[in-house]
C-alpha positions as CSV (number, residue, x, y, z in Angstrom):
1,X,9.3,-47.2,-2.8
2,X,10.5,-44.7,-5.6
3,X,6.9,-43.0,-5.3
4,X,7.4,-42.5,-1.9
5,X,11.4,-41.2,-2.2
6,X,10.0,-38.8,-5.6
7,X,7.4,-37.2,-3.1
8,X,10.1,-36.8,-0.4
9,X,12.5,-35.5,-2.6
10,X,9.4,-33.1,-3.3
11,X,8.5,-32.4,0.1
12,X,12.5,-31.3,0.5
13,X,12.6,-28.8,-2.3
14,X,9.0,-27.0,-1.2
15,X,10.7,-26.6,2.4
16,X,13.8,-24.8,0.8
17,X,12.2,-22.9,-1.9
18,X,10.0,-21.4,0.8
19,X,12.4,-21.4,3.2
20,X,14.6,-19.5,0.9
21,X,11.6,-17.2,0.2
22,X,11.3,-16.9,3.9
23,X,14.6,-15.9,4.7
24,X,15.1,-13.3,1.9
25,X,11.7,-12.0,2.6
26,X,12.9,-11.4,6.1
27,X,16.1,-10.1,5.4
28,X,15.4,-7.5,3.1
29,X,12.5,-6.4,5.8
30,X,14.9,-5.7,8.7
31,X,17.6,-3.9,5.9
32,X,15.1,-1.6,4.6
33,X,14.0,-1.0,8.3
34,X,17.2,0.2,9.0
35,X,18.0,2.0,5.4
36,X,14.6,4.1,5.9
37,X,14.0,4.6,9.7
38,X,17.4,5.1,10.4
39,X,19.1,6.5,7.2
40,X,16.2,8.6,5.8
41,X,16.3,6.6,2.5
42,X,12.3,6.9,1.7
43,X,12.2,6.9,-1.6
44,X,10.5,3.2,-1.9
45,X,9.9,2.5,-5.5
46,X,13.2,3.7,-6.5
47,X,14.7,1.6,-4.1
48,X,12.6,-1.0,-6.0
49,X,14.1,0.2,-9.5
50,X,17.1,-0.8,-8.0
51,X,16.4,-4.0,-7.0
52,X,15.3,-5.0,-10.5
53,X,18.4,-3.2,-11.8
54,X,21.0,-6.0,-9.5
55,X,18.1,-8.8,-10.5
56,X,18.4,-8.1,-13.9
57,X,22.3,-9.0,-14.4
58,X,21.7,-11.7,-11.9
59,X,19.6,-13.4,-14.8
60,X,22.5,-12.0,-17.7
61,X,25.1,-14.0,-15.7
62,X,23.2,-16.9,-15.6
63,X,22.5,-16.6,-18.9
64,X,26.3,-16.3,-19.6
65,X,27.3,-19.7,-17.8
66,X,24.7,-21.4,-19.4
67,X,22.7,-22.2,-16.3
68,X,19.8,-20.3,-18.0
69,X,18.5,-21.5,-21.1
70,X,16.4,-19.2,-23.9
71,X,12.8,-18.9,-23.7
72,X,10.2,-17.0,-25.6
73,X,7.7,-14.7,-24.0
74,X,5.4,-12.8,-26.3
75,X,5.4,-8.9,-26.0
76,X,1.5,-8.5,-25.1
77,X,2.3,-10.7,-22.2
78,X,5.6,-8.9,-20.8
79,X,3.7,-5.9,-20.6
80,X,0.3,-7.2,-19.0
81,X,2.5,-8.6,-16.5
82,X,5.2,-5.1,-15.8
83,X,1.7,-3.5,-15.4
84,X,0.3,-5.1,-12.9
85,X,3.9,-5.8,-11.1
86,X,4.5,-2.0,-11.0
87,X,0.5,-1.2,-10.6
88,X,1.2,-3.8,-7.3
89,X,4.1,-2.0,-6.3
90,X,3.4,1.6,-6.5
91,X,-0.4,0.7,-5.3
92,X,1.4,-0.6,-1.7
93,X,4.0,2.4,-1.8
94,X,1.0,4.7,-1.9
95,X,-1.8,2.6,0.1
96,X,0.5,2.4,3.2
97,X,1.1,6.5,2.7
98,X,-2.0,7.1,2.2
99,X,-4.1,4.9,4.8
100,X,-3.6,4.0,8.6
101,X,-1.1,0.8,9.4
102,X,-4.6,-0.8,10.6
103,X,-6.2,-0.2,6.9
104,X,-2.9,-0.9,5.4
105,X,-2.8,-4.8,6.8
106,X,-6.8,-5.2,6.2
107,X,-5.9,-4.5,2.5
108,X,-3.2,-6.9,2.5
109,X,-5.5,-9.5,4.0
110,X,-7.9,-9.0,1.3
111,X,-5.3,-10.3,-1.0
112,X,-5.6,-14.0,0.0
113,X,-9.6,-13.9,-1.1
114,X,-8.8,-11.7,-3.9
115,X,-6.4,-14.4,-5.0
116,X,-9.0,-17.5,-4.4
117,X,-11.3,-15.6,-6.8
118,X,-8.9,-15.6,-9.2
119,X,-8.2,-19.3,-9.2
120,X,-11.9,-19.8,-9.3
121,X,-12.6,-17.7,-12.1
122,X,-10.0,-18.9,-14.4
123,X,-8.7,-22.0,-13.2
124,X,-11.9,-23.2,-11.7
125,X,-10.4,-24.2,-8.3
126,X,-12.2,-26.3,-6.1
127,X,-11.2,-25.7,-2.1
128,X,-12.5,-28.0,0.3
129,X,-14.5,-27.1,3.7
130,X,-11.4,-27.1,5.3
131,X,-9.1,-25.9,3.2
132,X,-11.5,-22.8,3.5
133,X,-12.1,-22.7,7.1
134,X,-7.7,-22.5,7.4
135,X,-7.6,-19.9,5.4
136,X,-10.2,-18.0,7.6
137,X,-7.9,-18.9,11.0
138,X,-4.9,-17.3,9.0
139,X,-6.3,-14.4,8.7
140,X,-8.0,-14.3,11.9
141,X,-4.9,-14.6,13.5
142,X,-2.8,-12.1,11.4
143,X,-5.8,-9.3,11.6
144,X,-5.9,-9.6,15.6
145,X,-1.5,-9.3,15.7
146,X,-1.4,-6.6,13.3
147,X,-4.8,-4.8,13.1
148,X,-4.8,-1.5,15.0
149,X,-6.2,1.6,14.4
150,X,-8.8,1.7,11.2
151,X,-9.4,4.8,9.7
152,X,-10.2,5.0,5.7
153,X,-10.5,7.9,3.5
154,X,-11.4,7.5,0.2
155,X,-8.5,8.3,-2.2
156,X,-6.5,5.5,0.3
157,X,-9.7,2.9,-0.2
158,X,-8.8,3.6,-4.2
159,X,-5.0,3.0,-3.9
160,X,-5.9,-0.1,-1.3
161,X,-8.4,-1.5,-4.2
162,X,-5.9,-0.7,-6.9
163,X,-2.8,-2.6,-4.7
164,X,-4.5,-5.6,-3.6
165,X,-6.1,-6.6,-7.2
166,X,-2.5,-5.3,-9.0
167,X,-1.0,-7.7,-6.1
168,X,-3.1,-10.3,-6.9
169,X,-3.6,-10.5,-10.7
170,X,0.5,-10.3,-11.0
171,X,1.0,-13.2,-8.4
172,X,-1.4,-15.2,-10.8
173,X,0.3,-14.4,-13.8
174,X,3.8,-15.3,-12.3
175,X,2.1,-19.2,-12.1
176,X,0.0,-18.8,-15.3
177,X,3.3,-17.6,-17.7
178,X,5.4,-20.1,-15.9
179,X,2.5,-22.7,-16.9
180,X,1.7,-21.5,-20.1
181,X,5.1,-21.0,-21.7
182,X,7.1,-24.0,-19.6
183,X,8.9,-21.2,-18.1
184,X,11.3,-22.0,-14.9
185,X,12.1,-19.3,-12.6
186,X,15.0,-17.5,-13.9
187,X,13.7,-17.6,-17.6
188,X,11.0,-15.7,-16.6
189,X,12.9,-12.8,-14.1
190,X,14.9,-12.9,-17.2
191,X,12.1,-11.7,-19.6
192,X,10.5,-9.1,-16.7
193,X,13.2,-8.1,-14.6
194,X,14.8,-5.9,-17.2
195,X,11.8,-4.4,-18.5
196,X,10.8,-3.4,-14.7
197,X,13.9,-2.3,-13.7
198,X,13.6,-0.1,-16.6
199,X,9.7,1.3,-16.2
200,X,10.4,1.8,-12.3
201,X,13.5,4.0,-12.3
202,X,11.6,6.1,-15.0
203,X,8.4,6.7,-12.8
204,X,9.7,6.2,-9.4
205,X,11.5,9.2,-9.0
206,X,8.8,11.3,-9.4
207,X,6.5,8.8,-7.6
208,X,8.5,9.0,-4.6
209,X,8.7,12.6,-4.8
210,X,5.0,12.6,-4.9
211,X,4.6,10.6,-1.8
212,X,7.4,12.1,0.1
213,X,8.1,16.2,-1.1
214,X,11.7,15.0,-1.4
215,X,14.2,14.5,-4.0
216,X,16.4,11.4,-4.7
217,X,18.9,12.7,-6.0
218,X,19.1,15.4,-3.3
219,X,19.7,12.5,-1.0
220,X,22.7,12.7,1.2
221,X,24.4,8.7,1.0
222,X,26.3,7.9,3.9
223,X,29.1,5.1,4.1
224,X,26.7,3.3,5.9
225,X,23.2,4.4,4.0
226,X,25.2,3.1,1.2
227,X,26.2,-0.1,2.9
228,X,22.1,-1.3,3.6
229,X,21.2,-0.2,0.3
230,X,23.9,-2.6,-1.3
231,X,23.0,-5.2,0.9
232,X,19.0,-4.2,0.3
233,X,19.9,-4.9,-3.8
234,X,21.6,-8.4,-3.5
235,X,19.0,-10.1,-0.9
236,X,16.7,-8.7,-3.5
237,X,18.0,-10.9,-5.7
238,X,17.0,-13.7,-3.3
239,X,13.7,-12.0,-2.8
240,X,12.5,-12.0,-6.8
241,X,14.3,-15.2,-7.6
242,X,13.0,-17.0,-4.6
243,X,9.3,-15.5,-5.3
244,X,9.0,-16.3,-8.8
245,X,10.2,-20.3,-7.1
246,X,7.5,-20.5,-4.8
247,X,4.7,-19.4,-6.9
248,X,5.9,-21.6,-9.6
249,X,6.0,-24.5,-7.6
250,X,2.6,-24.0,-5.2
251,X,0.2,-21.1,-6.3
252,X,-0.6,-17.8,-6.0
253,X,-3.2,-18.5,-2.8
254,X,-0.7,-21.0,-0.8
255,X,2.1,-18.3,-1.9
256,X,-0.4,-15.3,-0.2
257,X,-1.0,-18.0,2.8
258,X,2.0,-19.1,3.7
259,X,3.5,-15.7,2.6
260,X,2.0,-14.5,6.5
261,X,4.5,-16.7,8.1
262,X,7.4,-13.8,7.0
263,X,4.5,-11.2,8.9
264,X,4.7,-13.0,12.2
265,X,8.8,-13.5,11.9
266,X,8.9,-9.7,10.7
267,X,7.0,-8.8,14.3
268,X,8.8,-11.7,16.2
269,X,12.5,-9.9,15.3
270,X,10.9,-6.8,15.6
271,X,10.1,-7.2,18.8
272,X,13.4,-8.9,19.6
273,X,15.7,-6.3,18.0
274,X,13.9,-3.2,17.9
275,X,12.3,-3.1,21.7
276,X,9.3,-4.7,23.1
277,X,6.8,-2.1,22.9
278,X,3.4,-3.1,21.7
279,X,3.8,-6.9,22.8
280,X,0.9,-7.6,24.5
281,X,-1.3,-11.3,24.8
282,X,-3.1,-10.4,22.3
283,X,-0.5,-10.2,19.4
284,X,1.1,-13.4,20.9
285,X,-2.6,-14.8,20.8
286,X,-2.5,-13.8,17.2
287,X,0.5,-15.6,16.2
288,X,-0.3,-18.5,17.4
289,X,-3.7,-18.9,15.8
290,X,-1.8,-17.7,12.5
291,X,0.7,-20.4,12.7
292,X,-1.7,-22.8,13.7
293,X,-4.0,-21.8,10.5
294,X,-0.8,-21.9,8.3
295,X,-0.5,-25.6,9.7
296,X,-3.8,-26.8,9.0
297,X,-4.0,-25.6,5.9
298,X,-1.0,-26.9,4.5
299,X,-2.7,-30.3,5.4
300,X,-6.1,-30.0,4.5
301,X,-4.4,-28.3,1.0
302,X,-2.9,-31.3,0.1
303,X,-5.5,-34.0,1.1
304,X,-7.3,-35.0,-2.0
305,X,-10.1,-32.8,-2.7
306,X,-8.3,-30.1,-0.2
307,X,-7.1,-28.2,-3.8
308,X,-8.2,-29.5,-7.2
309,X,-8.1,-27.7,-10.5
310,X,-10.8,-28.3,-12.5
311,X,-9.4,-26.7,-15.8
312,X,-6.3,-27.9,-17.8
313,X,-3.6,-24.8,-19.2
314,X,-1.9,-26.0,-22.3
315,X,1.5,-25.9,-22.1
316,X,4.5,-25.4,-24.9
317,X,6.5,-28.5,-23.4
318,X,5.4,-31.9,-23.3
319,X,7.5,-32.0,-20.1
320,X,5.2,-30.6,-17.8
321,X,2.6,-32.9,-19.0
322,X,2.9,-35.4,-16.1
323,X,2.6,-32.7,-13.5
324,X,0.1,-33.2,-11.0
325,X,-1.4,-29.7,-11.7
326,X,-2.1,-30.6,-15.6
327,X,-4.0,-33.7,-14.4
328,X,-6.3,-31.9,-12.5
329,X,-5.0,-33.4,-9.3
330,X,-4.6,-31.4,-5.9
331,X,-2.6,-28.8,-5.7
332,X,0.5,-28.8,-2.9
């Protein structure tokens, strides 16, 4: 009876932390729509600076009402990690400038197999025959709703290639440092946050300038462009925190997986806010085969044998040692 209460209690906090994740996600979508289409704010990775900036004394007043405890995370590691976080970020910034929307969502596709690989390399995942096939429905369904045009050139083919394996290898090492160093969520945005926040308002500047021919601080802030890029910051907040949650408590893949629900709510309020034009049967068609892959794979995932890790990480805490992903058992 307590077994069965423990994995409810379980069950509960996945559907929040992804929930949360969900909502933030979302959110911050629909307020940067509105910042950049409507406002003219396009300078993206600033914008991203930014949001590490109000992330970053999230974590310092956590840390000052002790609901954050110290942690250690060696140098070599905080910087393997802001490279391939702000290698991710400046990759998308540029991929999506630099390729057609069509290319644009094939490349984020190719991060779901990019992160399988990954697992299977290092962690010597095993995925069962359905677990697989589910996968393949997701993104099925996601490349017929959101795959249009397709035209490639090759310095976008280098920026898609250097975004989706950035993308990748930093969602790993969000769940391999939280692993490896018994690090919970807000001990690690604690040790990255600041040193991104940093490193992006340094380069994105002249990033964004780059990808746009304009100047940040040339920008002209409204009352109101001011307003959504407040509001942008603090569901940030939400957005890093809530990440960092999920990845911690699934992995990378289920993250990337999952993560497509937010693409099919991001059209859905699209649609529903922003005018109908481009719903046709077959992005409905699409949804529903992309919810219905979600679906399955979140049951043939956690099915024994759906998800098992072959390899065990050592750990700094002998309190993580009864988790079910040190045992080698399947994954949630």
């Amino acid at each position: 009876m307590s077994s069965l209460k423990k994995s409810d209690k379980k069950a509960a906090l996945d559907f929040a932390a992804w929930s949360f994740n969900v909502t933030t996600s979302v959110g911050i979508i629909m307020v940067n729509k509105a910042l950049m289409a409507t406002h003219g704010f396009s300078f993206a990775t600033t914008l991203t600076g930014l949001h590490f900036v109000t992330t970053t004394l999230m974590t310092i007043v956590f840390r000052w009402l002790g609901l954050s405890q110290p942690s250690h995370l060696p140098l070599a590691d905080l910087i393997k990690f802001v490279i391939f976080s702000n290698l991710s970020i400046v990759g998308m910034n540029v991929s999506l400038m630099w390729n057609s929307v069509g290319f644009y969502q094939i490349a984020k596709l190719c991060m779901i197999p990019a992160s399988c690989l990954l697992e299977v390399v290092f962690d010597h995942v095993h995925y069962s025959r359905d677990t697989k096939l589910s996968i393949m429905v997701v993104l099925i369904g996601v490349a017929v709703c959101t795959v249009t045009d397709v035209s490639v050139n090759a310095r976008g083919l280098i920026a898609a290639v250097i975004a989706v394996w950035s993308t990748a290898l930093q969602q790993y090492y969000v769940h391999f440092l939280q692993r490896k160093y018994s690090l919970n969520s807000f001990n690690l945005l604690g040790h990255t946050a600041p040193a991104q926040a940093g490193s992006l308002l340094l380069v994105g500047p002249f990033v964004d300038f780059l990808l746009t021919g304009k100047r940040v601080d040339h920008f002209n802030f409204s009352s109101l462009a001011l307003f959504f890029l407040t509001l942008s910051c603090f569901i940030a907040i939400g957005v890093n925190l809530s990440q960092f949650i999920c990845i911690g408590r699934f992995s990378a893949v289920s993250f990337q997986v999952l993560g497509h629900m937010k693409t099919v709510l991001v059209l859905s309020l699209g649609f529903l806010f922003f005018g109908k034009e481009g719903l046709n049967l077959q992005v409905v068609l699409g949804m529903v085969l992309a919810v219905l892959g979600m679906i399955w794979y979140g049951n043939a995932s956690a099915k024994p044998g759906g998800k098992e890790r072959r390899s065990v990480l050592p750990v700094r805490s002998a309190s993580l040692k009864g988790s079910s992903e040190e045992k080698g058992s399947a994954e949630k």
